[in-house]
Backbone as numpy.savetxt, mean C-alpha at the origin, in Angstrom:
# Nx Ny Nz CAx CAy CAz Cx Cy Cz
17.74 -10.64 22.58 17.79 -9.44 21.77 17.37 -8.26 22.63
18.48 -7.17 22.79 17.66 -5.64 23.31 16.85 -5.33 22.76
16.15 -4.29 23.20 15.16 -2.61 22.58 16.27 -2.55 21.55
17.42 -1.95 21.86 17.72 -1.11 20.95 18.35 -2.46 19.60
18.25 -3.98 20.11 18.71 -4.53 19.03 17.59 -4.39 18.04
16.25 -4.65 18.78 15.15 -4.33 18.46 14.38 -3.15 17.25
14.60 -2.25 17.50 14.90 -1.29 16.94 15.39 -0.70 16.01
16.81 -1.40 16.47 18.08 -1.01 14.56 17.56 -2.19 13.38
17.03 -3.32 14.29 16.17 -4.36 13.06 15.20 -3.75 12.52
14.07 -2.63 13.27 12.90 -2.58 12.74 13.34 -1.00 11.52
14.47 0.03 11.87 14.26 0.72 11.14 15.11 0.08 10.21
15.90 -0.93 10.17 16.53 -1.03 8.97 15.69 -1.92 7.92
15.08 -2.39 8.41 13.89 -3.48 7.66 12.92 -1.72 6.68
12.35 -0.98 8.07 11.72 0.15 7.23 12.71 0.74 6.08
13.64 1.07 6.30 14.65 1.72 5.39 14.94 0.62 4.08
14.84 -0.71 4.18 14.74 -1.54 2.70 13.38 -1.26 2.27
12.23 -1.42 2.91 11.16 -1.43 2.27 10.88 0.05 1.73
11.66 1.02 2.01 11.33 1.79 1.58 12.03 2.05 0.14
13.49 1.35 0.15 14.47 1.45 -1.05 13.71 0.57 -1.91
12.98 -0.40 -1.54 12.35 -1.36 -2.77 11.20 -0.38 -2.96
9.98 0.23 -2.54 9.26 1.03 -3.01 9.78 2.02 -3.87
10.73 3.42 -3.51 11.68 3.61 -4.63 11.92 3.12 -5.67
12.11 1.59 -5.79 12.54 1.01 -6.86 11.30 0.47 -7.37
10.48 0.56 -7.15 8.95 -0.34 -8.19 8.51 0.59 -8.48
8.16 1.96 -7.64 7.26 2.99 -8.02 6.86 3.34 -9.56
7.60 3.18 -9.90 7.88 3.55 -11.74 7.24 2.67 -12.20
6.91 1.83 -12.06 6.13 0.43 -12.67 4.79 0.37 -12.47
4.34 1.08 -11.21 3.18 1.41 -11.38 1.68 2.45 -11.71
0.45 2.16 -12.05 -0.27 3.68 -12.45 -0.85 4.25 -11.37
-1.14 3.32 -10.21 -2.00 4.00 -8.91 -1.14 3.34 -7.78
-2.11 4.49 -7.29 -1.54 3.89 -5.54 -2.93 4.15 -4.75
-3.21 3.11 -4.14 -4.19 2.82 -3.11 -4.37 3.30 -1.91
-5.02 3.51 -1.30 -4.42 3.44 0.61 -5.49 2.75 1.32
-5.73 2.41 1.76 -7.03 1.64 2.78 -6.53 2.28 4.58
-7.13 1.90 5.53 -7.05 2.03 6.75 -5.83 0.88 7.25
-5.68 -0.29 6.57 -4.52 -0.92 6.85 -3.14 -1.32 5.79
-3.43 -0.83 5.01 -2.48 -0.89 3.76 -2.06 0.11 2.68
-0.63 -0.08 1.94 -0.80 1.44 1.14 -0.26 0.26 0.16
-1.20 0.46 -1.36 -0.57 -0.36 -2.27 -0.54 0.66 -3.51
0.74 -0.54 -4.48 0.88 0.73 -5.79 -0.02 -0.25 -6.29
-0.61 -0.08 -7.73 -0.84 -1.33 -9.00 -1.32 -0.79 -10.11
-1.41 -1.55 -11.39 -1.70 -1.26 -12.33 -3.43 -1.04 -12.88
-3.74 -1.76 -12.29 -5.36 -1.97 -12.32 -6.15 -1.54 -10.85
-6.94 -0.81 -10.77 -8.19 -0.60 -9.39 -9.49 -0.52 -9.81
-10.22 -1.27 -9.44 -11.86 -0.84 -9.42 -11.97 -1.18 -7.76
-13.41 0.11 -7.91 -13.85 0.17 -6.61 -14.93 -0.21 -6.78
-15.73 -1.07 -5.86 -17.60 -1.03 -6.11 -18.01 -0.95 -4.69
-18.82 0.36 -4.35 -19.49 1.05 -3.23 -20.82 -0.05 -2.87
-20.83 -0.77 -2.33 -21.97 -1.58 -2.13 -22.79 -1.45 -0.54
-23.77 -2.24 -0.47 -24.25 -2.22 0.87 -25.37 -3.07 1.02
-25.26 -2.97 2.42 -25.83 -4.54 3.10 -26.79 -3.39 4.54
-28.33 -3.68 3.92 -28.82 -2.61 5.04 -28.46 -1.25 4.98
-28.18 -0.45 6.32 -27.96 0.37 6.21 -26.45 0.61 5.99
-26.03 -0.06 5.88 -24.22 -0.05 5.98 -24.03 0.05 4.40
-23.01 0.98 4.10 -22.04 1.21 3.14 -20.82 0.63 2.96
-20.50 0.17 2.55 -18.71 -0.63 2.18 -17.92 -0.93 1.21
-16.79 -0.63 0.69 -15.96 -0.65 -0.43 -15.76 -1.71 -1.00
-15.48 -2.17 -1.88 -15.27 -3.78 -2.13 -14.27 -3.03 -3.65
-13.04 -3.32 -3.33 -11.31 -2.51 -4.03 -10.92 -4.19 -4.44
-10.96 -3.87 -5.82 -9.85 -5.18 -6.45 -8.87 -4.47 -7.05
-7.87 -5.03 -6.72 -5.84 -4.46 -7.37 -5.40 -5.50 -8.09
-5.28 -5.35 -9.23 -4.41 -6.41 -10.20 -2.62 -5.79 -10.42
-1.70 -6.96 -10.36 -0.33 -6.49 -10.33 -0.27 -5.51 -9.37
-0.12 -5.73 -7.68 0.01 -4.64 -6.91 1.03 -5.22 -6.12
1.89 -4.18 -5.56 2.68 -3.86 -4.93 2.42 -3.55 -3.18
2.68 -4.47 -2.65 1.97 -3.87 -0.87 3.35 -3.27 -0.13
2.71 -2.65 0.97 3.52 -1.69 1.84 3.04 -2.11 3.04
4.45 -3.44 3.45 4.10 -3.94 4.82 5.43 -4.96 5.06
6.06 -4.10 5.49 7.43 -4.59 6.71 7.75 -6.23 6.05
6.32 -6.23 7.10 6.50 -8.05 7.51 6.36 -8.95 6.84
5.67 -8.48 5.32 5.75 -9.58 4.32 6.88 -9.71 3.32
6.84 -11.03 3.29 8.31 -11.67 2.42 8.09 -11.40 1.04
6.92 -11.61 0.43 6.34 -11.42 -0.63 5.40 -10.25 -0.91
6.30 -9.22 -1.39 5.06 -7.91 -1.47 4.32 -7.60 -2.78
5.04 -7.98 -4.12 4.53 -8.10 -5.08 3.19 -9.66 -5.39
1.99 -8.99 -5.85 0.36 -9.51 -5.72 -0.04 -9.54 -6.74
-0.23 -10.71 -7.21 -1.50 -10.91 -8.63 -2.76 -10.22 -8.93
-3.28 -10.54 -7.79 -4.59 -10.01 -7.63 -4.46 -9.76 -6.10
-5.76 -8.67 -5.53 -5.79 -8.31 -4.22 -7.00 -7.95 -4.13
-8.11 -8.04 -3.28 -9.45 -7.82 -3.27 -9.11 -7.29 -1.57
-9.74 -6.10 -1.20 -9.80 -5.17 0.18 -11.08 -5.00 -0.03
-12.00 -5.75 1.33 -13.72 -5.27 1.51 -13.69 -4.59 3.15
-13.90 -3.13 2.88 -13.93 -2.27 4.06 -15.15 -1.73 4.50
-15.20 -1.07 5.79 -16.39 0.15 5.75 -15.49 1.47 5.81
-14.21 1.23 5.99 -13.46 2.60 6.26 -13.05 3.08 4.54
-12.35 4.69 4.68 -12.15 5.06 3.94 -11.35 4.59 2.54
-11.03 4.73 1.05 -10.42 4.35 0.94 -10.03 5.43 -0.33
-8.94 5.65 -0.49 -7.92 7.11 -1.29 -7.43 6.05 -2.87
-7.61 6.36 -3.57 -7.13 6.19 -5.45 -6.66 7.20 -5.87
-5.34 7.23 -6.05 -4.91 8.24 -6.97 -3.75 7.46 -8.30
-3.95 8.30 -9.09 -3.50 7.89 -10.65 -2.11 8.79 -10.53
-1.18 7.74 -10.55 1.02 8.46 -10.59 0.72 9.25 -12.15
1.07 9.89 -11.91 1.82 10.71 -13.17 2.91 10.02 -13.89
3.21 10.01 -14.81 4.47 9.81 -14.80 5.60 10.25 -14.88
5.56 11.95 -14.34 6.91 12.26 -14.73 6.53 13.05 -12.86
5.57 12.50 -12.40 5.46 12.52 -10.39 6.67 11.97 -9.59
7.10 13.11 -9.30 8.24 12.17 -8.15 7.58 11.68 -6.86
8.23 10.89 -6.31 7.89 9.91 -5.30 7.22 10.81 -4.23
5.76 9.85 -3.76 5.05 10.63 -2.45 6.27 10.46 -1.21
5.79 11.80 -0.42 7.27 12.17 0.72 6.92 10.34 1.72
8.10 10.30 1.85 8.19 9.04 3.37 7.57 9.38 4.18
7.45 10.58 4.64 6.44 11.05 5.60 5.33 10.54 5.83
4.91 10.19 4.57 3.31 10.45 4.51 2.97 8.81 4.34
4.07 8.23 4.66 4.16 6.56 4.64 4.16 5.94 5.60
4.93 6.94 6.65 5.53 5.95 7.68 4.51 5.54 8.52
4.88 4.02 9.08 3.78 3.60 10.09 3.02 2.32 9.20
3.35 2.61 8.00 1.95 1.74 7.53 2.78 0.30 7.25
């Protein structure tokens, strides 16, 4: 396989995952983001906990939706993310059109 076979695989893989996000968005109330993942879902609690001096997120997602290329299976029952990095909750509107691709790509 070339680079460039390389390549037309990886943006066309990005370009489905992005037509299936398109297509679920509507189904869900939030969207997540963590430092390695961007998920939609219906359910989020966050609990801010800590161990010493350390601070860390501990994010459960019920019915979520992940944003990642490489998995075969992106739709999630449940999803539990325990971080020290940042982590973004916001509540879709529902009459919100879709966040820009821009602000997706990479993840």
């Amino acid at each position: 396989m070339s680079s460039d076979d390389l390549e037309n695989y990886e943006t066309a893989a990005e370009l489905a995952l992005y037509r299936e996000y398109r297509d679920v968005v509507g189904l869900f109330q939030y969207v997540v983001e963590t430092e390695r993942r961007f998920y939609l879902c219906n359910k989020v609690d966050l609990e801010v906990r800590s161990s010493g001096s350390d601070v860390y997120f501990d994010v459960h997602m019920t019915d979520a939706w992940v944003w990642d290329v490489y998995r075969s299976a992106r739709l999630v029952k449940n999803v539990r993310v325990v971080t020290f990095k940042d982590v973004n909750i916001e509540e879709l509107a529902q009459d919100d059109a879709m966040p820009d691709i821009r602000q997706l790509r990479g993840r």
